[in-house]
N, C-alpha and C positions, 0 to 999 in steps of 0.2 A: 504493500500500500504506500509506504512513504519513500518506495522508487520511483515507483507511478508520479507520485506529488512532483518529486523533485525533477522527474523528466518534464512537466511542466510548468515549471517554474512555480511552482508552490512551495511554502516554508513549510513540512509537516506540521511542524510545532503550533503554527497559528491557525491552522485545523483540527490539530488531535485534544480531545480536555484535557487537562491536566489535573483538575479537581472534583470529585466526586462526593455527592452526598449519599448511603446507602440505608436502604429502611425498611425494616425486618424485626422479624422473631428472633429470641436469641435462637441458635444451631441452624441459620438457613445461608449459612454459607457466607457469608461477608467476609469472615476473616480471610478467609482460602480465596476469593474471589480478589481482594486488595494482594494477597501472594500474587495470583496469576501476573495481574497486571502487571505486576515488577518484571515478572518474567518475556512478556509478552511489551513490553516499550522498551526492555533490555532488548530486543530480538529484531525491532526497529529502529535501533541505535538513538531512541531518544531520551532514554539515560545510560549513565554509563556503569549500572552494578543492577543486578536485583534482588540487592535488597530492600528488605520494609522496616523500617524503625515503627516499634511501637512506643505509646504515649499517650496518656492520660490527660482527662481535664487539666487535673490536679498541676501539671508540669508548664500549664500554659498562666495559672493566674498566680499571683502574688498577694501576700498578706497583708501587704501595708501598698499606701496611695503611691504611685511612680514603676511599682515592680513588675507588671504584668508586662506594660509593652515590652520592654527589654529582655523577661523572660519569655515571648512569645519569638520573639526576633534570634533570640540564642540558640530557640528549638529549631526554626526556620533554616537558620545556618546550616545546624547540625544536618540536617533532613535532603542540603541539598547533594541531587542526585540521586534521591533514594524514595520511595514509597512512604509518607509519613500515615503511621493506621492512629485513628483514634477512635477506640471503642465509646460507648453510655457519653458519645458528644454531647448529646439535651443538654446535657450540667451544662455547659455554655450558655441556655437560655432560660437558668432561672433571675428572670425578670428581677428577686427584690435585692438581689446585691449589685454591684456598681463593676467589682471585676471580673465574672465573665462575661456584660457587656462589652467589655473594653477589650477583657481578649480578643472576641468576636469582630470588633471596630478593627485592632490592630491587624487582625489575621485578613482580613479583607482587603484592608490597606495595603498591604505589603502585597500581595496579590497582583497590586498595579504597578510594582513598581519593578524594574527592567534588573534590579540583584536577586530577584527571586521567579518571575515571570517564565513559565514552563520551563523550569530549572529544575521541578521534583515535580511529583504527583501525590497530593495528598487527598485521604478520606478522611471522610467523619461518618461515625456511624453508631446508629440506637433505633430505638423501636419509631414505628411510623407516627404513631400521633404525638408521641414527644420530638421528633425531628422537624416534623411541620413546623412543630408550635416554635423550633428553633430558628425555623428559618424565615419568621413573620416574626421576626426581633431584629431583620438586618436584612433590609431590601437586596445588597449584595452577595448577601449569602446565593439569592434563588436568580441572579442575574449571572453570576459568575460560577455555579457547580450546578455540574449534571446530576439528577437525580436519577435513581437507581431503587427500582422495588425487588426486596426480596420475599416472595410468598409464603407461609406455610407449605411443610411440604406433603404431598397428596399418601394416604394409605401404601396406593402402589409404588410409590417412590420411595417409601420407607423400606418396603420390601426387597427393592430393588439395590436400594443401600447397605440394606444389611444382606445381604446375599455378597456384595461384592467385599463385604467388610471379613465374612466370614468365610473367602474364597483367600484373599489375602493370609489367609492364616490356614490356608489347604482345605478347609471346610466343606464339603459340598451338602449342601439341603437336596435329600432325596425329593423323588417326584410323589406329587402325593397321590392315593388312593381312589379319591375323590374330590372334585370341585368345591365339596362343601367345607374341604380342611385349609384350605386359601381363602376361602370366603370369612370364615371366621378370622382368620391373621390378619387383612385386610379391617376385618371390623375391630378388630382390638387395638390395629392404629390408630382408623380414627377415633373411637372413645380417646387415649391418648390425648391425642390432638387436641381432643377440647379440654385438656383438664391446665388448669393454668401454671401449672410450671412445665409445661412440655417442653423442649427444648432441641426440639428437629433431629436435626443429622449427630446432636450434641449428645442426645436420648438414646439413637440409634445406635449412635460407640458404645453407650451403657450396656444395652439390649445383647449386645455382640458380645460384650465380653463375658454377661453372664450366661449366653446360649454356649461359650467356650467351655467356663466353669463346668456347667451341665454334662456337657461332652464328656471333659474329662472324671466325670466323679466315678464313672462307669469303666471298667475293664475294656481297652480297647484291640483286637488281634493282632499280633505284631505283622507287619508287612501289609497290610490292609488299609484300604482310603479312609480316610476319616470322613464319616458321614452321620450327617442327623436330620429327625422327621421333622416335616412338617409340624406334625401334633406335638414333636416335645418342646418348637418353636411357642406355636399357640398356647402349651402348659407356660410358658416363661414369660410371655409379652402378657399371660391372664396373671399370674403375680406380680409384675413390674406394674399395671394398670392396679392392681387390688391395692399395694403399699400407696403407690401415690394418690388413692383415693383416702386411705386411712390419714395419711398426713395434711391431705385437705379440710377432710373433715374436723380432725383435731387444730388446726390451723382458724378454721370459723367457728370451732367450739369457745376459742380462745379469746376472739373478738369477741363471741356476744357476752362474754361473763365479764369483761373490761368495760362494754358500755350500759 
């Protein structure tokens, strides 16, 4: 692509983003997604490393009046060339404090100016209705970064996840018997899915490592594939769904005896 550009007399750079805003569930990929990119603008020679520095609200504001801009501009340096990931961004737009307004102000500013201007690729990134509400704190925010949605991820995507998580580790999930035993693993995603600590692909590493557990608690024949059912998948995602319901429950049992 940015041979293309250049045989036509185009600067990649003043076509390609450089800044990204991403907005999602925790576990629906952002972080691995901010990887690629380093890898994939490394491979266009429009940085020259891929790596990602990660970095927190926390490392952008200051505790006393004068400190933030300087500590936003330090991180800025640090960054150039490189991928800057900032997880739980929102914190940038709680409204009743004055520094990370000012981060925010700083971080935009600098953005215009030709020592930092597609010289790295940074994101920010948190859940979608806190990211919004960030980016209607700083008109520049939404003039200058590409937004980016990351969805929930679907039953069969989970499957499809942990299959490849558990093939990584030689695993193979036998074919099952009947349609009605995927039918069920698919249903106990989604239950999952709605329960509020769900955490995607984040969930699914969980899920994986105890379908491994499972595996091994059992006598396996020496020389033999290592292989498990469907149904002892569905026994393991129906207890991973029962605990996190029990911790729900005890979680709003907890609220209402507080209020």
């Amino acid at each position: 692509m940015t041979a293309n550009m250049n045989k036509c007399g185009l600067n990649p750079r003043g076509e390609v983003p450089f800044s990204f805003i991403f907005k999602g569930p925790p576990g629906s990929r952002k972080t691995m997604t901010a990887r690629a990119l380093g890898k994939m603008y490394y491979s266009m020679d429009l940085l020259p490393t891929t790596e990602v520095m990660d970095c927190s609200v926390t490392d952008m504001i200051g505790t006393h009046t004068g400190q933030t801009g300087p500590k936003v501009r330090n991180l800025l340096e640090e960054a150039l060339g490189k991928v800057l990931f900032t997880d739980e961004a929102y914190r940038l737009g709680f409204t009743t404090y004055d520094y990370p307004r000012e981060a925010v102000g700083e971080l935009v500013n600098c953005m215009t100016k030709e020592r930092y201007m597609h010289k790295f690729v940074i994101v920010l990134a948190g859940y979608k209705r806190s990211m919004d509400q960030l980016i209607s704190t700083n008109g520049g925010l939404r003039s200058r970064f590409t937004e980016m949605a990351f969805p929930r991820l679907r039953p069969k995507d989970c499957l499809r996840l942990l299959q490849a998580k558990l093939l990584e580790k030689k695993i193979n999930i036998l074919r099952p018997k009947t349609v009605h035993v995927q039918q069920r693993v698919l249903v106990l995603f989604k239950k999952l899915g709605k329960t509020t600590a769900w955490a995607n692909a984040r969930d699914v590493g969980a899920i994986a490592k105890e379908v491994t557990l499972q595996l091994f608690m059992n006598p396996l024949p020496a020389g033999q594939p290592m292989e498990i059912s469907l149904e002892e998948i569905a026994r393991v995602l129906n207890r991973f769904y029962r605990n996190r319901r029990t911790k729900e429950e005890e979680e709003e049992a907890g609220h209402s005896s507080e209020s």
